[in-house]
N, C-alpha and C positions, 0 to 999 in steps of 0.2 A: 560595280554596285550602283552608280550613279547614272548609269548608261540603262541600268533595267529600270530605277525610279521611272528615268524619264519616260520610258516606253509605257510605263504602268498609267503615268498620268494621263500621257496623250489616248491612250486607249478607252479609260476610263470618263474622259471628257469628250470623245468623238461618242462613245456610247451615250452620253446623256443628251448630246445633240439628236441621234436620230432619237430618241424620245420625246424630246419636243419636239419634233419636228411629225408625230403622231399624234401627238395632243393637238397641234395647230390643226392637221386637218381634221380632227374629233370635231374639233369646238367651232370651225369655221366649213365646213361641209366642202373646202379646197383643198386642191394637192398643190401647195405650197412650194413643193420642189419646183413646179413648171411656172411660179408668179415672175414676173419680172418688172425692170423700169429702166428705162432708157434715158441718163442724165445727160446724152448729149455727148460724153468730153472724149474724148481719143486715147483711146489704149489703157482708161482707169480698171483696176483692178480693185474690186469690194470687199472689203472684210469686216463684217458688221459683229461687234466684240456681243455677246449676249450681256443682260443684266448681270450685275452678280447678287445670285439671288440670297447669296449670305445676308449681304446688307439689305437687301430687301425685307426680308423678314425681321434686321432688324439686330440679331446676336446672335445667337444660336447654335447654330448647328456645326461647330466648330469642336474639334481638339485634335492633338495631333500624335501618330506613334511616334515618337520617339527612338532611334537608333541604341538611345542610354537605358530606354524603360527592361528589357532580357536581363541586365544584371541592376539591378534595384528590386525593391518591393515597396510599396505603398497601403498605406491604410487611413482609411475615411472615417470620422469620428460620429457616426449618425447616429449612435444607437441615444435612444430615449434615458433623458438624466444626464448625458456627457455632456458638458458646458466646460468653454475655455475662455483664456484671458490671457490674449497674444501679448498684451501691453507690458507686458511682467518681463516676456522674451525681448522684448524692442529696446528692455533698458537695461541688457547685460551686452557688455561690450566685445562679446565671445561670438556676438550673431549679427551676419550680415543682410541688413535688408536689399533685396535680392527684386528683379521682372520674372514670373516663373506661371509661364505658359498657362491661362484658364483661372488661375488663380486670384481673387481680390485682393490679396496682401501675401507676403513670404519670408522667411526667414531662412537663414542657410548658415551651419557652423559645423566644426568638427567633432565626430561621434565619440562620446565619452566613453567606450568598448575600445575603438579603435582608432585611432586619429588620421586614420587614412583616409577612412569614411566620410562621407559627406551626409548630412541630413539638412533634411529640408523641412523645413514644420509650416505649412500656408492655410491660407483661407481658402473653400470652395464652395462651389457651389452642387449639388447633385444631380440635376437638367440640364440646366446653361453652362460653359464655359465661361469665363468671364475675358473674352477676346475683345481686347481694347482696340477698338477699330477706331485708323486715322481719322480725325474733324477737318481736315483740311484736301480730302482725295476725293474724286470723285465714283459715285456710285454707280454711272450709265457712262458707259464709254464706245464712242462709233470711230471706225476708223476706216479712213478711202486711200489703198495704197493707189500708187501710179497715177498721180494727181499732174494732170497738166499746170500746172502753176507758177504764179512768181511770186518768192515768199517777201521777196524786197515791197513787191506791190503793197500784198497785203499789210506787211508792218507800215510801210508810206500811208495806207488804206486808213489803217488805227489811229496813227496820228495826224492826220488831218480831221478826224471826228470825234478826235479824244475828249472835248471840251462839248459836246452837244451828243455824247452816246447816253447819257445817264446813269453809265455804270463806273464803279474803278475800276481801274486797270493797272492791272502791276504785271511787271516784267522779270520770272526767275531767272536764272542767269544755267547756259547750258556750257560747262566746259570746252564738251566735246568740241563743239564749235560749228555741229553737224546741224544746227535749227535752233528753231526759237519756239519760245511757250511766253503762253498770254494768260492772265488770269483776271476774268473778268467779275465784279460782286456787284449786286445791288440788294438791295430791300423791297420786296414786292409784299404789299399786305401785312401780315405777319413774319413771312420769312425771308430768311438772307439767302440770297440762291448766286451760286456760283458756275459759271460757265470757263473751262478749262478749254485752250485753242494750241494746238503743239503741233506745227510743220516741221516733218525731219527729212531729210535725202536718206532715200531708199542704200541699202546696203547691193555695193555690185553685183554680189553674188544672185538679190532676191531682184527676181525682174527685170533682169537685165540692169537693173539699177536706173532704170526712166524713172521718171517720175521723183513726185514728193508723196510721203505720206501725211495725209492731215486726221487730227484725232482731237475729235471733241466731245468734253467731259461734261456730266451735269451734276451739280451738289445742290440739295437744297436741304436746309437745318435752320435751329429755332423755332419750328411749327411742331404742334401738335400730330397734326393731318394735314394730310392737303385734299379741300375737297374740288368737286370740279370748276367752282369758281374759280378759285384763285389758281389751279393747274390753267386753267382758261386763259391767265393773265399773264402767267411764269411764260407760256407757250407764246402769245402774244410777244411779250417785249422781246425773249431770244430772238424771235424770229426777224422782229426790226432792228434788234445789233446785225443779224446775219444779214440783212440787205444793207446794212450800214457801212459794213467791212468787207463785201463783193464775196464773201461767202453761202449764197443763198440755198444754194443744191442740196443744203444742210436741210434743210427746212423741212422736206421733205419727212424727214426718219422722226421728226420733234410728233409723236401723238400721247395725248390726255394721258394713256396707262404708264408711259415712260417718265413722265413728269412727274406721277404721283409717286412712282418706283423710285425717284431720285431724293428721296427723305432718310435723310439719315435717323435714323431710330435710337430709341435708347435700350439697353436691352432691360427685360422684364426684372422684378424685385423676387427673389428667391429666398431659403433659408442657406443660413450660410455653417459650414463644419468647420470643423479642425481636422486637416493630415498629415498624417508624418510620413515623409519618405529616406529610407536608406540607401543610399547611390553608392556603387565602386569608382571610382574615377576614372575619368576615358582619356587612351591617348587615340591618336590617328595613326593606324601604320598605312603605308604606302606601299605598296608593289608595282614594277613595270612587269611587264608582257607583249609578247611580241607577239604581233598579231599580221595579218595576211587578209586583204577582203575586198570584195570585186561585188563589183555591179552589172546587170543585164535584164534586157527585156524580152519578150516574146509574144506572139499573138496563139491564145490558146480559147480552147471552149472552156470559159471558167468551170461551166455546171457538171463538166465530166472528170475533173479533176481529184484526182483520191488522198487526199493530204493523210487521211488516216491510215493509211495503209501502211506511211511510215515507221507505227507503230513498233509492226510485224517484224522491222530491220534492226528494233532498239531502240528508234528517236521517242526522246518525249516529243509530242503535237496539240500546238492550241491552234483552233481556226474557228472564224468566224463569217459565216454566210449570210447574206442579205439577198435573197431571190429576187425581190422585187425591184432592186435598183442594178441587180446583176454584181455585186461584187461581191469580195472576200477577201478577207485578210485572214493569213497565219503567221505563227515561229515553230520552229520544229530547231531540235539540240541533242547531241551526241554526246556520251564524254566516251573518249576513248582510252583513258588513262592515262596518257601520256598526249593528248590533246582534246581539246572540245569544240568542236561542228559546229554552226547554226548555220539555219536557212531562213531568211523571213521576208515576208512577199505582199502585196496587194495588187489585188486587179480590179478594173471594171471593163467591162462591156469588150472584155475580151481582149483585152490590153493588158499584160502581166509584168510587171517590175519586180525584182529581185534584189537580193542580197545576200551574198555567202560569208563567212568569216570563221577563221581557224586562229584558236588562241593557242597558247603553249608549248611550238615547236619555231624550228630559228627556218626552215623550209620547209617545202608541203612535196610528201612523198607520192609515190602512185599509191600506196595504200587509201591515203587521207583523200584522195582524188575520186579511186577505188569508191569508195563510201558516198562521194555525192553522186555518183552517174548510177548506182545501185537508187535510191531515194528518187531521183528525180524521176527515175524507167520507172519505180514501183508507183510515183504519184499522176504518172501521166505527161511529164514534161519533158522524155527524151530525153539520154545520158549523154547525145552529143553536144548538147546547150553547154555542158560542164567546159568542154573543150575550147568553148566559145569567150570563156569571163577571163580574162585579164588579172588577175591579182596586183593588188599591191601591198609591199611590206611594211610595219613603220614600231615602235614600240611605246606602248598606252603604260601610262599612269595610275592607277588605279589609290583611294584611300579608303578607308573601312576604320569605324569604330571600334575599339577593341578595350577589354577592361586592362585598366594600367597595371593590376595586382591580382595575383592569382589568389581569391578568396573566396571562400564556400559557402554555398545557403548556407550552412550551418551557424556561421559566425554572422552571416546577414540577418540570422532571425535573435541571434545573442544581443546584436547590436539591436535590432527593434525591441527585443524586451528590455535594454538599459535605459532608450531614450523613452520609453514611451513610463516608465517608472518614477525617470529623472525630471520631466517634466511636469508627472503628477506631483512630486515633491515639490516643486517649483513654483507650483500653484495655475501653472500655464493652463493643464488639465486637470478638471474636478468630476467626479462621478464614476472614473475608470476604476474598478474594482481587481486587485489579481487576477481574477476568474477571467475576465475580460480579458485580460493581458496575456495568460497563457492560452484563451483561446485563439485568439489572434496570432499569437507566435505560431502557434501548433499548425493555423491554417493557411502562414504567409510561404510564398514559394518565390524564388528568382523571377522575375519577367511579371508578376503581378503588382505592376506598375503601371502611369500613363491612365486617360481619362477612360478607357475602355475596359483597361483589365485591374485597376485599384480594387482593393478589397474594401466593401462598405457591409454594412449591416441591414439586413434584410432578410424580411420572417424567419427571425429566434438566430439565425447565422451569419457568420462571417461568408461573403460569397464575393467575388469579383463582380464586378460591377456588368459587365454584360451580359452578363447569366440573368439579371433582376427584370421582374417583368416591368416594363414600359422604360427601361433604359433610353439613352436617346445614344446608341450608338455611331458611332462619327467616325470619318475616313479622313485622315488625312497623313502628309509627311514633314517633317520637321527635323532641323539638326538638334543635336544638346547643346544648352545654353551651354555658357563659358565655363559658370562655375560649377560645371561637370567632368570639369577637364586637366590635364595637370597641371600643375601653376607654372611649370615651364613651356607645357604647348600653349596655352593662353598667354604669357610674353610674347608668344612670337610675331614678328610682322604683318598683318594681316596682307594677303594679298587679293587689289582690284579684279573683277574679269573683266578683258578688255570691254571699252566702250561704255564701262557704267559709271554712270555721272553721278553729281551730288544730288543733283534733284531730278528726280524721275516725276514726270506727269502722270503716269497712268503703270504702278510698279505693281509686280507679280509674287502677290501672294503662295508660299508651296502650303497650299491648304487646296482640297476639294469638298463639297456638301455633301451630304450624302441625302436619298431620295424620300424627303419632305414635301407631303401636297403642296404648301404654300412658298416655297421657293420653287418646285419642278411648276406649278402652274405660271408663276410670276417671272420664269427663265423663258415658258413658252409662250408667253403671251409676247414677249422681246421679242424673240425667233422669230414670231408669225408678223410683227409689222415689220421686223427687218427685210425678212425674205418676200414679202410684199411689195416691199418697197423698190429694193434696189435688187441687181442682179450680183447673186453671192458667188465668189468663188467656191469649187467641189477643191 
């Protein structure tokens, strides 16, 4: 499950790169593919992180599916005359106040139908999420792997001009033991702007492991605006810390729109509802699988290759072509009942990489062999390449959400009409009439949950929420909070993934925007001075 996520995101954010990456040459009359910049250093590898145009805009455009939201239902209290009065709920000792995704306030306690159940009663909003986004992270992050450097210099560098830079300088502390991070503040004009500096050694694996990576963050909050005076100024002084501390080459990526892009925002003033939500409780199961999967490359003529052809043998096939840069990417997948196939590939310019994997069987027969040299002849890449891949063995882990208790919409919408009854009696909710209450039950179904598919009121009906016109429907992935979960799997110990530390400089949001003129224009206007600027790894 976790393995397709990841595929889904990477996918989905390579696609909005080559989007900007057409808006840049729209708006700048260049093919930005071919800019470059030559900093000189030996063997640097460029990775220039784009804006993240969430924060750019400000709030927004956030919320997330949830794994929990299929067996829950939720409903929004919008309709005209429904007024509540959380404070009533906040001082019975029965309800725990809760962080719960989007939401300004929340409550969470056991359903009075059922006590397995969990309900959630919170504050929302109907347009914005209310995604509390960190004060203390930065908004604009660049990053130069395979940095010829010496990180001892630069920290020597800092402290010798610690006392005549003008800024503070504070030092988080990195466990790992793998780099250092700088965090530098000052006051310019009106606002407190924050430059984040974080050299880490390269992982063996990536780039042969040369190099340092250096990645520098910009924050700038307590303004208003920033207009181009003071961005004028913000841009000025980083610039003289970066000659200060022998990091200058930085200087280069520092223009006007990026400084102004680095303002943390507040997000807009909205009406706010009451919702109630009914959750089943989730545990984690776990399955291993034995899996088999091999790598190989080929030189092929991309443009003559029939991935769809597949079809015709059984595979599902997704692909995606780009004519003009010469690539493509697919997956293509089998299930053969007693095993499941995939192929999944990208090429450019004629240069094809590969990857095969068989799940479900403990060895791989001439049947399951059978079936790729069949696909590969059908797609144009030759059945004797199969002969060619190496396999190896090993057995994957797998975890998946799953309801702790076998229990029916039926009783899910029992439970919604006791709480949403229990509440009006409680004075929590005022103006909900029966009529309202059985329409609501009559129209809730399992999976109408989550910011996308909640049920809100709109012209004369209960309707889920992405059905409503001007929705602001939002992409993203999320795990379920804790207290979705059984109070025995949330005891359990949590466990680290190697290598992550307490404080992370520049940490990875599992959210994507989804395509907003003012976040897609404010993502590519990054893109176009990046790719301007410096030479970007493909």
């Amino acid at each position: 499950m976790f393995r397709k996520l990841a595929v889904q995101l990477f996918e989905y954010f390579v696609q909005k790169l080559r989007y900007f990456r057409k808006i840049c040459t729209y708006l700048t009359g260049e093919n930005v593919k071919n800019s470059s910049y030559n900093l000189g250093i030996k063997d640097m590898v460029l990775v220039v992180a784009l804006v993240i145009a969430l924060i750019l805009s400000g709030f927004s455009v956030l919320a997330c599916y949830s794994s929990a939201s299929p067996y829950a239902v939720e409903v929004v209290l919008n309709k005209p005359g429904v007024v509540y009065d959380l404070s009533k709920l906040a001082g019975m000792e029965s309800a725990a106040s809760v962080d719960y995704f989007g939401a300004y306030s929340a409550y969470v306690y056991r359903s009075h139908y059922d006590d397995r159940l969990i309900v959630v009663v919170s504050e929302q909003g109907l347009k914005y999420a209310n995604v509390k986004i960190p004060a203390n992270e930065p908004v604009i992050t660049f990053v130069i792997k395979g940095l010829d450097i010496n990180p001892k210099q630069i920290s020597d560098n800092i402290e010798k001009v610690r006392g005549e830079l003008g800024w503070s300088v504070k030092t988080p502390s990195i466990p790992s033991g793998k780099g250092i991070v700088f965090v530098f503040t000052k006051t310019i004009g009106d606002a407190e702007v924050k430059v984040f500096l974080g050299i880490f050694e390269l992982a063996e694996e990536e780039e042969g492991g040369k190099g340092y990576t250096v990645k520098l963050g910009l924050l700038v909050r307590k303004a208003e605006e920033i207009s181009d005076e003071l961005a004028s100024k913000i841009k000025l002084e980083i610039e003289r810390l970066l000659d200060k501390i022998e990091l200058s080459q930085f200087k280069e990526l520092l223009k006007i729109n990026l400084v102004k892009g680095s303002l943390l925002r507040s997000p807009p003033e909205q009406e706010k509802y009451l919702a109630v939500r009914i959750q089943i409780p989730l545990k984690l199961e776990v399955t291993t699988t034995t899996v088999h999967t091999c790598s190989i490359s080929g030189r092929f003529n991309i443009s003559e290759l029939r991935f769809e052809t597949a079809e015709n043998l059984g595979w599902s096939v997704w692909v995606k072509r780009d004519t003009e840069d010469n690539y493509v990417g697919f997956a293509m997948s089998k299930n053969l009942g007693y095993a499941t196939l995939y192929v999944e590939g990208k090429g450019k310019d004629n240069e094809l990489y590969l990857s095969l994997r068989v799940e479900g069987v403990s060895s791989l027969s001439d049947a399951i062999l059978s079936e790729f040299k069949k696909v590969f002849k059908a797609v144009g890449l030759g059945e004797d390449l199969v002969g060619k891949c190496s396999f190896e063995k090993f057995e994957e882990s797998r975890g998946r959400f799953v309801p702790a208790y076998d229990i029916g919409e039926e009783d899910i919408r029992k439970a919604l009409r006791t709480e949403l009854k229990w509440l009006s009696e409680r004075g929590v909710i005022s103006g909900l009439s029966e009529d309202d209450i059985e329409d609501i039950v009559s129209t809730a179904k399992l999976g109408y949950a989550g910011w996308n598919s909640r049920l809100v009121w709109s012209e004369g009906k209960w309707v889920p929420y992405s059905s409503t016109e001007g929705a602001m429907v939002l992409r993203c992935v999320r795990a379920p909070p804790s207290f979705f979960m059984l109070e025995e799997e949330v005891n359990e110990p949590a466990v680290e993934s190697p290598g992550q530390a307490s404080y992370d400089l520049f940490p990875t949001a599992l959210y994507l925007t989804v395509s907003v003129v003012m976040a897609l224009l404010a993502g590519a206007a990054a893109y176009l001075i990046a790719r301007r600027s410096l030479p970007v790894e493909n």
